[in-house]
NUTORVEX-625115 format. One record per residue (C-alpha): residue in three letters; x, y, z. Coordinates in Angstrom, 3 decimals. Example, Ala and Ser with C-alpha at 12.3 -4.5 7.8 and 13.67 -1.06 7.14 Angstrom:
BEGIN
+--------+----------+----------+----------+
: residu :     east :    north :       up :
+--------+----------+----------+----------+
:    ALA :   12.300 :   -4.500 :    7.800 :
:    SER :   13.670 :   -1.060 :    7.140 :
+--------+----------+----------+----------+
This chain:
BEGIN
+--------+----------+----------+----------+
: residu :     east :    north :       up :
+--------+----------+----------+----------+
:    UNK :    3.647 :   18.747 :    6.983 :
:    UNK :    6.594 :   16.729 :    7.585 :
:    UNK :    6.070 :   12.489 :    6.427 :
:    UNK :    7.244 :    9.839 :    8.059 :
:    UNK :   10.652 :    8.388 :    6.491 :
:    UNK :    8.790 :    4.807 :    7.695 :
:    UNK :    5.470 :    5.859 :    5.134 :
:    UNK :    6.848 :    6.926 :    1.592 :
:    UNK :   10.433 :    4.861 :    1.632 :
:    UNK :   11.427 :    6.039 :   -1.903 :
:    UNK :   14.806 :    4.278 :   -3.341 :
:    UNK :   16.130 :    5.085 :   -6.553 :
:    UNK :   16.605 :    1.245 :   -7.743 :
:    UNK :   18.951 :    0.100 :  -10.442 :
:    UNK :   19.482 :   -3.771 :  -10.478 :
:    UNK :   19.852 :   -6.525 :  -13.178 :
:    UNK :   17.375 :   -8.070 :  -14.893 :
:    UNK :   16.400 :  -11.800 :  -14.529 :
:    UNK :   17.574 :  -12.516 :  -11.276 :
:    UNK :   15.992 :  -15.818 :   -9.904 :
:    UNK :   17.886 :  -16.882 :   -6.434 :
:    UNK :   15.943 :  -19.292 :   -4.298 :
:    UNK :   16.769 :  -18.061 :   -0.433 :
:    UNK :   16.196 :  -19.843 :    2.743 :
:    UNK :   13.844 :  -18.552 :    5.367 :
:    UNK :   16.219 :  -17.188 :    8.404 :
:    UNK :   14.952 :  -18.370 :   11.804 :
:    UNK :   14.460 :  -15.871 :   14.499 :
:    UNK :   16.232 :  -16.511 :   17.499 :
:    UNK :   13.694 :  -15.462 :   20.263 :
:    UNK :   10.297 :  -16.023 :   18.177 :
:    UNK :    7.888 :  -14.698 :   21.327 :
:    UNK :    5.277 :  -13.842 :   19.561 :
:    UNK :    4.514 :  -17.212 :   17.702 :
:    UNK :    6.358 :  -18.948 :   15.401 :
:    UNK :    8.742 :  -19.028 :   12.565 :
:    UNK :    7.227 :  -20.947 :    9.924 :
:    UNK :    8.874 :  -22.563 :    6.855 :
:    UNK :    8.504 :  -20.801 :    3.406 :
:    UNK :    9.985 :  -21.066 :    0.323 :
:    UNK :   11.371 :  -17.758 :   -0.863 :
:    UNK :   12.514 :  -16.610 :   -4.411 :
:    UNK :   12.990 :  -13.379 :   -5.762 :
:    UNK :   11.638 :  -13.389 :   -9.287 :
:    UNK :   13.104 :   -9.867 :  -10.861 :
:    UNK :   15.297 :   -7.793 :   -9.911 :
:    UNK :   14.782 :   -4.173 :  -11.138 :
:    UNK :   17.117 :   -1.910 :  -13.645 :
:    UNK :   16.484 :    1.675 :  -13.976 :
:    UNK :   14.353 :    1.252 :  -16.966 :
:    UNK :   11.933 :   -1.058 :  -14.855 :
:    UNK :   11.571 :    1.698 :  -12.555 :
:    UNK :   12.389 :    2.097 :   -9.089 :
:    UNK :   10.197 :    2.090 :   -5.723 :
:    UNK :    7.707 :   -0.596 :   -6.202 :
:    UNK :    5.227 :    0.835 :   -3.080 :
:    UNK :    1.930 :   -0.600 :   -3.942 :
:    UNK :    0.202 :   -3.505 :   -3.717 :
:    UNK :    0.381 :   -5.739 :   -7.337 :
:    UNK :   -2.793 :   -6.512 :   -9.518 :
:    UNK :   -3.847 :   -9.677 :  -10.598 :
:    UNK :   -5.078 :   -9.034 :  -14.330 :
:    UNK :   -7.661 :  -10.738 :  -16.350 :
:    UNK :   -4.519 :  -12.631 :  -18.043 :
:    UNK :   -3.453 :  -14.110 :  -14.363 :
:    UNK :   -0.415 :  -11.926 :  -14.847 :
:    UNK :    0.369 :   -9.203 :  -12.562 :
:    UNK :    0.577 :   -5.391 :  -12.952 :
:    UNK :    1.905 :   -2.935 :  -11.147 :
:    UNK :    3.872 :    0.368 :  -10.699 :
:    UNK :    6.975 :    1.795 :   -9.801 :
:    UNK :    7.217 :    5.362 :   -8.209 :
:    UNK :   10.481 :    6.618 :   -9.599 :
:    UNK :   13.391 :    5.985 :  -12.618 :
:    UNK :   12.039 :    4.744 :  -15.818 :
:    UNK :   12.720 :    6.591 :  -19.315 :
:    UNK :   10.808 :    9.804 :  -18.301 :
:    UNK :   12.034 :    9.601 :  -14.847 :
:    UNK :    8.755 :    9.541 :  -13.337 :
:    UNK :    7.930 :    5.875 :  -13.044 :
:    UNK :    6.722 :    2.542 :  -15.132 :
:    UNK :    3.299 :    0.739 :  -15.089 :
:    UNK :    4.736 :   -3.105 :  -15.941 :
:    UNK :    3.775 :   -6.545 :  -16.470 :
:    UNK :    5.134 :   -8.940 :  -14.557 :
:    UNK :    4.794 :  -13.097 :  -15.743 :
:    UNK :    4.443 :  -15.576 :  -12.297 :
:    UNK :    8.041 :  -16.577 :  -13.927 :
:    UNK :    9.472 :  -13.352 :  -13.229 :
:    UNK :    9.950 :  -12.261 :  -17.391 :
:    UNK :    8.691 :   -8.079 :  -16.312 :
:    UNK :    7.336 :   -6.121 :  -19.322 :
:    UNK :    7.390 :   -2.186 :  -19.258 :
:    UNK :    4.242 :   -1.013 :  -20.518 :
:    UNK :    4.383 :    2.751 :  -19.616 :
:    UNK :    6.749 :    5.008 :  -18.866 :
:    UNK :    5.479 :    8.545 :  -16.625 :
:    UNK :    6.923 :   11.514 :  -16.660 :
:    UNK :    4.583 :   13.613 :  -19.187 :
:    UNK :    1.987 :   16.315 :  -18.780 :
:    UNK :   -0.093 :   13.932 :  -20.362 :
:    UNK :   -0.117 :   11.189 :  -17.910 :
:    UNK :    1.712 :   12.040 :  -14.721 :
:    UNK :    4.187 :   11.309 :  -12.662 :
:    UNK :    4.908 :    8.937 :   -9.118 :
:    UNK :    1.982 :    6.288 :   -9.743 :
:    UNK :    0.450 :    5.082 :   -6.760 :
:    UNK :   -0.670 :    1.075 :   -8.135 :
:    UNK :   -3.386 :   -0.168 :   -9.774 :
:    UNK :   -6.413 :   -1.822 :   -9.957 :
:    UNK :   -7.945 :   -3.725 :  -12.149 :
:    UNK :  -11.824 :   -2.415 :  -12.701 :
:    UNK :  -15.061 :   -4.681 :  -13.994 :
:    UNK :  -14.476 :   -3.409 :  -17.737 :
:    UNK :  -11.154 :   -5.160 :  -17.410 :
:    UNK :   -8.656 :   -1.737 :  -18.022 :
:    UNK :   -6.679 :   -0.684 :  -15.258 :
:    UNK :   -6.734 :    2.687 :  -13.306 :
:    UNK :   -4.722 :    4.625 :  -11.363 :
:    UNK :   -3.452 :    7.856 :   -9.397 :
:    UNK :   -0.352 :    9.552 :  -10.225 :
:    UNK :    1.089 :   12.109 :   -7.315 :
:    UNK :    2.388 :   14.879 :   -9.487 :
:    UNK :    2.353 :   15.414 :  -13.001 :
:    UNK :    0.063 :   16.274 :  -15.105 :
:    UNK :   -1.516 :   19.843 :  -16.212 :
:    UNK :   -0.406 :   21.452 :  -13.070 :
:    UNK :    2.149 :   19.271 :  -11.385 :
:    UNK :   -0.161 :   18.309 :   -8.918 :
:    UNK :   -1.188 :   14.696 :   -9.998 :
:    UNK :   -3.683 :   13.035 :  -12.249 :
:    UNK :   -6.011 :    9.650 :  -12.595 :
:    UNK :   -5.474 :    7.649 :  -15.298 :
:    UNK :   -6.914 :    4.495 :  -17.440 :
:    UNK :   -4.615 :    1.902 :  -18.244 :
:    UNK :   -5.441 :   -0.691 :  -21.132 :
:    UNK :   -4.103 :   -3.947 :  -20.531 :
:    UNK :   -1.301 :   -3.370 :  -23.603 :
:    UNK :   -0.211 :    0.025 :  -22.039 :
:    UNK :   -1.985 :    2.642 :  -23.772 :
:    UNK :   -2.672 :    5.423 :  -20.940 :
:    UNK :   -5.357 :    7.826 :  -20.950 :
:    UNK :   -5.459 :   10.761 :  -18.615 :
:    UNK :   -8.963 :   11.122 :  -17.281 :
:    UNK :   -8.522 :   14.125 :  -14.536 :
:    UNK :   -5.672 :   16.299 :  -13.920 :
:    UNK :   -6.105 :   17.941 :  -10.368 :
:    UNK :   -6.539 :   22.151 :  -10.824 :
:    UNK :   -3.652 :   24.719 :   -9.745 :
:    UNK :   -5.955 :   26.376 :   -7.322 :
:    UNK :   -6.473 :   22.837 :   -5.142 :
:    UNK :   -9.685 :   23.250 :   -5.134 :
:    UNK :  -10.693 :   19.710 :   -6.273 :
:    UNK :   -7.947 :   18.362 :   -4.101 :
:    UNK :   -3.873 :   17.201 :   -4.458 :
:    UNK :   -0.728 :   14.782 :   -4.328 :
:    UNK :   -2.903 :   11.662 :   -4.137 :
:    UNK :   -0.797 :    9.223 :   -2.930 :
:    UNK :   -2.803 :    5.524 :   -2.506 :
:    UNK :   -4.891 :    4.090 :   -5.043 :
:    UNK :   -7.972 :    3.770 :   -6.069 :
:    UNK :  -11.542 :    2.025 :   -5.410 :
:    UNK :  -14.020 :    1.262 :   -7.776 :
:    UNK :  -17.466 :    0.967 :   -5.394 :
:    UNK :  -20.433 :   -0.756 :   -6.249 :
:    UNK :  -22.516 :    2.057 :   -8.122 :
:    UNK :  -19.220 :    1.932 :  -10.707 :
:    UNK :  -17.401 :    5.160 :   -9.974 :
:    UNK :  -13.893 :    5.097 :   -8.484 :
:    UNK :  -13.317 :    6.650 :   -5.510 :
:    UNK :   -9.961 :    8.082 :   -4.341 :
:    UNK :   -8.543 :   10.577 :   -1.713 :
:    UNK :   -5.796 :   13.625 :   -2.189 :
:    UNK :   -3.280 :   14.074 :    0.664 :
:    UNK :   -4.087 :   17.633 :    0.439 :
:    UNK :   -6.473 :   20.248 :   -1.149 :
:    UNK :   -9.987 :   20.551 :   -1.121 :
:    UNK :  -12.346 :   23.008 :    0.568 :
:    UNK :  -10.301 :   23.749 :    3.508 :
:    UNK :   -6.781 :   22.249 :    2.205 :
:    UNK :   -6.726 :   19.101 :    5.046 :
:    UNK :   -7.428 :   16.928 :    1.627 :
:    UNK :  -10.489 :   14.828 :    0.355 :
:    UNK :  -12.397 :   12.282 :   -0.756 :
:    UNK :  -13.335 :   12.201 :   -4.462 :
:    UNK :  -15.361 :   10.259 :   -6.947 :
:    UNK :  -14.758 :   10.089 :  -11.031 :
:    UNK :  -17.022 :    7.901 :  -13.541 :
:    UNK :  -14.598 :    5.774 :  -16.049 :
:    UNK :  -15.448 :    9.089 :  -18.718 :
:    UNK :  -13.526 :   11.388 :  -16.395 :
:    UNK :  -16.610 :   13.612 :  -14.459 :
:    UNK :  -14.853 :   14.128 :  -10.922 :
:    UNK :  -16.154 :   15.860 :   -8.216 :
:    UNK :  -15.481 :   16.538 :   -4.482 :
:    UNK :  -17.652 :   13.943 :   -2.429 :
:    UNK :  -15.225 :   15.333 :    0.968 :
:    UNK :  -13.301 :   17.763 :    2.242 :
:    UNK :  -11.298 :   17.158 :    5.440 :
:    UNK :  -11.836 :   19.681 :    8.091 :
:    UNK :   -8.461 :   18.924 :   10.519 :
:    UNK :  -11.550 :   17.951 :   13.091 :
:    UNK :  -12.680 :   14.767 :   11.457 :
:    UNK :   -9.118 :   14.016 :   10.114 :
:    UNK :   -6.056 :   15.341 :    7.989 :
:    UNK :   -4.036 :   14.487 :    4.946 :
:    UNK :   -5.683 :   11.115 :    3.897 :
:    UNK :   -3.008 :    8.783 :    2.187 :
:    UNK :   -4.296 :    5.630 :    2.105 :
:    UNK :   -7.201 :    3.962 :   -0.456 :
:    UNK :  -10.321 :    3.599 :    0.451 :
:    UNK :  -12.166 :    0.347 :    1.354 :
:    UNK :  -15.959 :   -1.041 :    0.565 :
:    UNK :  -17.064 :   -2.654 :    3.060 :
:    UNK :  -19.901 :   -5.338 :    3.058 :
:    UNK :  -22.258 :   -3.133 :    4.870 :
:    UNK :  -22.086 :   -0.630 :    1.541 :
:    UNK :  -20.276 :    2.095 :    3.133 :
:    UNK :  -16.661 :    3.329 :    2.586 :
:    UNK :  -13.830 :    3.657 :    5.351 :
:    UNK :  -10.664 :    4.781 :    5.581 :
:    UNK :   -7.456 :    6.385 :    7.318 :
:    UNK :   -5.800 :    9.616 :    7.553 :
:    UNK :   -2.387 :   10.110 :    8.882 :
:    UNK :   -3.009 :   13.517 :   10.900 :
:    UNK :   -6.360 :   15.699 :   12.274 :
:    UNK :   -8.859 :   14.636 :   14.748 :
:    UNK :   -9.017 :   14.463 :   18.530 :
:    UNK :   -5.576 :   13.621 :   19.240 :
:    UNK :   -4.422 :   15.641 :   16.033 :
:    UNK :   -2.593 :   12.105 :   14.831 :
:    UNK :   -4.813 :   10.841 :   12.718 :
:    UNK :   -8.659 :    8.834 :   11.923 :
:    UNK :  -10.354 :    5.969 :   10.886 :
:    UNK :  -13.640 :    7.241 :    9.341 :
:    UNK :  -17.098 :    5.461 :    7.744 :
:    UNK :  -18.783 :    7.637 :    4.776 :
:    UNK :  -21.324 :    6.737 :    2.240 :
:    UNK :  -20.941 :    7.711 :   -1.254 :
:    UNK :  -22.918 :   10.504 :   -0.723 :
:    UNK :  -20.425 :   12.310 :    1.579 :
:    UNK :  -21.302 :   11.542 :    5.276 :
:    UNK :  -18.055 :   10.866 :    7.259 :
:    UNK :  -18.224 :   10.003 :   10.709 :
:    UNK :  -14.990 :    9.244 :   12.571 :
:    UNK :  -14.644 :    5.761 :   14.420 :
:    UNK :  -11.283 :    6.213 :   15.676 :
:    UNK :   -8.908 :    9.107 :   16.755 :
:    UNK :   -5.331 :    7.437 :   16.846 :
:    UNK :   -3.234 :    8.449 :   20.092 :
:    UNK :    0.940 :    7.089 :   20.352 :
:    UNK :   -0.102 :    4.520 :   22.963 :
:    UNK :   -2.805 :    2.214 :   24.233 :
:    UNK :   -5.703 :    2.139 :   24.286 :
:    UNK :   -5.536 :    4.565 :   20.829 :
:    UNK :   -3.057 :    2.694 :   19.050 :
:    UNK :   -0.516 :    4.336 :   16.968 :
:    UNK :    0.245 :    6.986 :   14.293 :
:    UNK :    0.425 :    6.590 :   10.392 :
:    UNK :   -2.366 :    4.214 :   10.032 :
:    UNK :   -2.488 :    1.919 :    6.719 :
:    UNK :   -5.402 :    0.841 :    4.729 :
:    UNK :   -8.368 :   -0.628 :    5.903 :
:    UNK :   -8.819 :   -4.089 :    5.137 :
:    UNK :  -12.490 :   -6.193 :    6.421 :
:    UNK :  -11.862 :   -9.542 :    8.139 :
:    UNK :  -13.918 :  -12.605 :    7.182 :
:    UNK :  -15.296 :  -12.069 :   10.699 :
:    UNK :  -17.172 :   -8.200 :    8.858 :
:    UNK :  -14.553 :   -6.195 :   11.466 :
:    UNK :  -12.236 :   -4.040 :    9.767 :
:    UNK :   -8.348 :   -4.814 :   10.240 :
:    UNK :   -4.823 :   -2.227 :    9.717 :
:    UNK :   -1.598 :   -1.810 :   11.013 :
:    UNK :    0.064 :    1.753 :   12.566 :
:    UNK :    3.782 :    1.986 :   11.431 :
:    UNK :    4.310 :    3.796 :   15.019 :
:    UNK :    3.121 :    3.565 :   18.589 :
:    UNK :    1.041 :    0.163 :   19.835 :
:    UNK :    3.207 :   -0.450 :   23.105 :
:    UNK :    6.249 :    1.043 :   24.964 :
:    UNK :    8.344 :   -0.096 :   22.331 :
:    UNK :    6.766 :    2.159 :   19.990 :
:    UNK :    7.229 :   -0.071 :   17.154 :
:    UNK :    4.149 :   -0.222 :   15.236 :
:    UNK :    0.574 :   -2.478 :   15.683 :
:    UNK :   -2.036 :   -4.226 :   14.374 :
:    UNK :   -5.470 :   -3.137 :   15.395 :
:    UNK :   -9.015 :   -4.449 :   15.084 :
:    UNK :  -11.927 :   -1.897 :   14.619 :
:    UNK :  -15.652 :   -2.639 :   14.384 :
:    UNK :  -17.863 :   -0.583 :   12.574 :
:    UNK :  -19.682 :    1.089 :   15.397 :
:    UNK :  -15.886 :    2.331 :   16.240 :
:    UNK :  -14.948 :   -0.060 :   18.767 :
:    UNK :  -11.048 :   -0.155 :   18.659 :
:    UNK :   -8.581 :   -2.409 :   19.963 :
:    UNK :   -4.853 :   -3.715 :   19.462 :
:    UNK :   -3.712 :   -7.282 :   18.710 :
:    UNK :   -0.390 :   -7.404 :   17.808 :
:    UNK :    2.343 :   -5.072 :   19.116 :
:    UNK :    5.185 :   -5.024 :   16.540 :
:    UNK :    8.598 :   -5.631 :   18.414 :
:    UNK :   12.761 :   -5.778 :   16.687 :
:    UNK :   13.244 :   -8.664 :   18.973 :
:    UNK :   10.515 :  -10.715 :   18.074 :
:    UNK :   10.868 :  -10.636 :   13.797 :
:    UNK :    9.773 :   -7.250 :   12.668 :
:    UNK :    8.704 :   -3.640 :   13.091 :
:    UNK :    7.311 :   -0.408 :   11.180 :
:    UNK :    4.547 :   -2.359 :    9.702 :
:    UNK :    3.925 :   -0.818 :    6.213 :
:    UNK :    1.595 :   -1.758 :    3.459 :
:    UNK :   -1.907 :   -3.443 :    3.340 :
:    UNK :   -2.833 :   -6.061 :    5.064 :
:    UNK :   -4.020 :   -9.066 :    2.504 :
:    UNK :   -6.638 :  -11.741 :    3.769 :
:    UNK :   -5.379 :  -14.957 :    2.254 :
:    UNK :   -7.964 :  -17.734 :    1.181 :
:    UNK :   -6.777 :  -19.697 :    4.618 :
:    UNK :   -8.337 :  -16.648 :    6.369 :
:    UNK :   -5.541 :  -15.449 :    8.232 :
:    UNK :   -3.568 :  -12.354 :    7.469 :
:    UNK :    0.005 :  -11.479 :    5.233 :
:    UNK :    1.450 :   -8.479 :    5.934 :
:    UNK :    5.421 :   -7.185 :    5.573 :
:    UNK :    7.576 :   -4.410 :    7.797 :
:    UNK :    9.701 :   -2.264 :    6.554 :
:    UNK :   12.182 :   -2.969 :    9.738 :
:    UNK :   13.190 :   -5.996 :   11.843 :
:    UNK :   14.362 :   -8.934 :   11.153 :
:    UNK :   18.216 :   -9.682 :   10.100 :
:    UNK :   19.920 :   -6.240 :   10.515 :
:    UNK :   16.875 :   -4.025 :    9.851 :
:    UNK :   16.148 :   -5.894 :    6.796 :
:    UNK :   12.376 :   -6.172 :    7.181 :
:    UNK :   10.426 :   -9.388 :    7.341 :
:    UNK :    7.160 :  -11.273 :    5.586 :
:    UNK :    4.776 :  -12.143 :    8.406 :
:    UNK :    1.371 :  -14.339 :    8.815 :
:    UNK :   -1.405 :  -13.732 :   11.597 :
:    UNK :   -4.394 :  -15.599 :   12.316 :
:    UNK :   -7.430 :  -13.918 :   13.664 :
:    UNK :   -7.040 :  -15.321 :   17.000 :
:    UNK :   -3.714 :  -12.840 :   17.608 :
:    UNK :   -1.188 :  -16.046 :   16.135 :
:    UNK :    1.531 :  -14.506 :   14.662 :
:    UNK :    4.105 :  -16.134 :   12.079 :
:    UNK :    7.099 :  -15.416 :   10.987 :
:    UNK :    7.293 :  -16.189 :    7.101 :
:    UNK :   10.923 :  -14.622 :    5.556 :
:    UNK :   13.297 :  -12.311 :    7.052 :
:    UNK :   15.647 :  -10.556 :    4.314 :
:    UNK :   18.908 :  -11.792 :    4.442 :
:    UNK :   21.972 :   -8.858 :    5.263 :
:    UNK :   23.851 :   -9.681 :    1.570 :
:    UNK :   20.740 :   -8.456 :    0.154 :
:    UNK :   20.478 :  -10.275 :   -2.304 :
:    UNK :   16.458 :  -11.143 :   -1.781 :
:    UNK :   16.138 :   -7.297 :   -1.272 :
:    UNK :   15.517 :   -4.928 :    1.702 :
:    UNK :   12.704 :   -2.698 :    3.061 :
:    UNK :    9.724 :   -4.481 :    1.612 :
:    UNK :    7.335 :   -1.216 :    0.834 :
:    UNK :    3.987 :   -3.052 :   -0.594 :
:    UNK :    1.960 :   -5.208 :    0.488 :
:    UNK :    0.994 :   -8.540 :   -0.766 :
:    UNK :   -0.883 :  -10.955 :   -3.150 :
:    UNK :   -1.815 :  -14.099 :   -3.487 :
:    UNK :   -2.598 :  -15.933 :   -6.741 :
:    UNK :   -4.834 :  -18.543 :   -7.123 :
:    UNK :   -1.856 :  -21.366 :   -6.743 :
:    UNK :   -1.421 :  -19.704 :   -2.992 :
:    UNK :    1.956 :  -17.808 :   -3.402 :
:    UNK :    2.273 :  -14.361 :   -2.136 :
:    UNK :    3.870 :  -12.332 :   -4.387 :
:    UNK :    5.479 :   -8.080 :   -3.144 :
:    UNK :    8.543 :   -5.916 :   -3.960 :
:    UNK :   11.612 :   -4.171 :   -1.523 :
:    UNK :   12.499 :   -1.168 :   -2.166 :
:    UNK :   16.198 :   -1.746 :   -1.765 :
:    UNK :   18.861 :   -4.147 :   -2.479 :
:    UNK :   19.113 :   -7.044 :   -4.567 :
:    UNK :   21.391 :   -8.346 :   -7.093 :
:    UNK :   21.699 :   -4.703 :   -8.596 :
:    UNK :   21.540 :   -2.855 :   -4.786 :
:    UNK :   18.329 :   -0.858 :   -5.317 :
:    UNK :   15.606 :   -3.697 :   -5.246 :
:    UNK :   13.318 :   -6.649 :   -6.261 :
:    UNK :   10.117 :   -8.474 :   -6.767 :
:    UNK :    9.550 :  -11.708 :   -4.994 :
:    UNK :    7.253 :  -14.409 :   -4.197 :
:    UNK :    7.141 :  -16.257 :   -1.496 :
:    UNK :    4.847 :  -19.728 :   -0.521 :
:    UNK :    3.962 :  -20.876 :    2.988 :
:    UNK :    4.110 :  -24.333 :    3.804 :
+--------+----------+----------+----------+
């Protein structure tokens, strides 16, 4: 199966170290949709080849207040960095990928309740088809499952994990499983993984986004092919296995769009995500609204004119309740933009990235927020260097 250029953007980014450039917001000039808000915008690293390159997931707050994260590509293996990364910008390489051992192409991190970090990788390992790992705060990676030749216990995972409320961590492979459509998988923090899924093409295809708890107990997620319309599902499961599919995504409305992100539950217990194609004619990309009885419906249609389009990422709820999300497009000559939007449909326009590229281009992650309320992500091109950076940004 063919992907998306708009879902895995990989750059190869070189850049300097230490860049620290405070950059006006642009304003858009036809801002239909809502407004453009001010926000102060500073790009806090910019990457070199021994950061690593491709920074495509979500950072993790630590237990330190300092943030953690991953870089796809590049690093001194060649197969990506986990790093550190101070609220000043000083960025710390703590692992470099590229062994059997460990893996190569991580896809983030999270932080779990013993306070280590763990992660997917989406090749590497025993048989070059990806691992999961364990991360100690200081760097020291252990491999705790390295997916079989054969596929049997899945493939290329490419999104993160979640660690659920009975303590596993769940995860899903893009591919693999029973009848190779991917799965859904569960491992303890020893390393005992099993199969907890298998995707059938009729309930959904090639998962490649993380999984989601929701406050009801049960899981729910995305896949980017399979189901009614063949272009992808948003599914409910327990931990025991059940999967029953909410949503079949179609190109237009009423179905939405294709490549569907993360899930992401709204203070309001309905589940929110974006599609980086379809919503209206425009075919630029939505964001959709989806209770948990499967009711389905768009409220934002993603346009060039009006700030932004190909919506990629999560979705992060901020503590003000509304919703910070980036595109990959849009903006000041394709550049991508940082956007807000309230429940109620509101959307803002935070930071558009500027054409001498010097704040970066084609932000790839989505956001967080630390507890002083700035955002902080990463593009996956540009910058002081051309290939890239990590900024923060703060609304005001």
């Amino acid at each position: 199966m063919r992907w998306s250029p708009y879902i895995r953007w990989t750059f190869p980014l070189v850049a300097c170290v230490g860049l620290a450039l405070w950059a006006p917001l642009g304003v858009s000039a036809e801002p239909v949709h809502g407004a453009t808000a001010a926000a102060a915008f500073k790009v806090t690293h910019a990457l070199a080849e021994a950061d690593g390159s491709s920074v495509d997931a979500a950072l993790t707050v630590g237990a330190d207040g300092r943030l953690y994260g991953t870089a796809r590509h590049a690093g001194a293996h060649g197969g990506g960095t986990a790093f550190r990364l101070t609220p000043g910008g000083q960025l710390t390489v703590l692992h470099d990928f590229g062994d059997v051992g460990d893996g190569s192409q991580p896809n983030g991190l999270i932080r779990g309740a013993d306070g280590d970090f763990y992660g997917t990788t989406a090749a590497g390992g025993l048989h070059g088809l990806g691992t999961v790992f364990r991360m100690r705060p200081d760097g020291e990676v252990t491999l705790l499952h390295s997916f079989q030749a054969d596929g049997s216990d899945g493939w290329t995972p490419m999104a993160g994990l979640l660690q659920a409320n009975d303590g596993h961590l769940y995860g899903t492979t893009r591919q693999g499983g029973t009848f190779g459509f991917g799965s859904v998988f569960r491992i303890t923090l020893g390393g005992a993984h099993g199969i907890v899924h298998s995707f059938d093409n009729a309930d959904g295809a090639y998962p490649a986004t993380a999984l989601i708890q929701a406050s009801d107990g049960r899981l729910y997620g995305t896949t980017y092919a399979g189901g009614r319309n063949r272009l992808g599902t948003a599914f409910a499961m327990h931990t025991g296995g059940y999967v029953k599919v909410l949503h079949a995504f179609g190109w237009r409305r009423p179905k939405g769009g294709h490549y569907p992100s993360a899930l992401v539950e709204g203070p309001d217990g309905m589940l929110y995500g974006s599609t980086t194609t379809g919503g209206d004619a425009t075919q630029h990309g939505m964001l959709f609204r989806l209770s948990r009885d499967g009711e389905f419906s768009v409220f934002h249609d993603f346009n060039p004119r009006h700030g932004g389009h190909r919506p990629v990422g999560v979705l992060h709820l901020g503590r003000d309740g509304q919703f910070y999300g980036v595109t990959a497009g849009g903006g000041i000559h394709d550049g991508g933009v940082v956007y807000r939007i309230s429940l109620g449909g509101t959307y803002t326009l935070m930071h558009k990235f500027n054409p001498d590229g010097l704040d970066g281009r084609h932000p790839l992650a989505g956001l967080v927020e630390l507890a002083d309320g700035e955002f902080y992500g990463g593009t996956g091109a540009n910058g002081a260097g051309g290939l890239g950076t990590l900024y923060r940004i703060r609304p005001k």
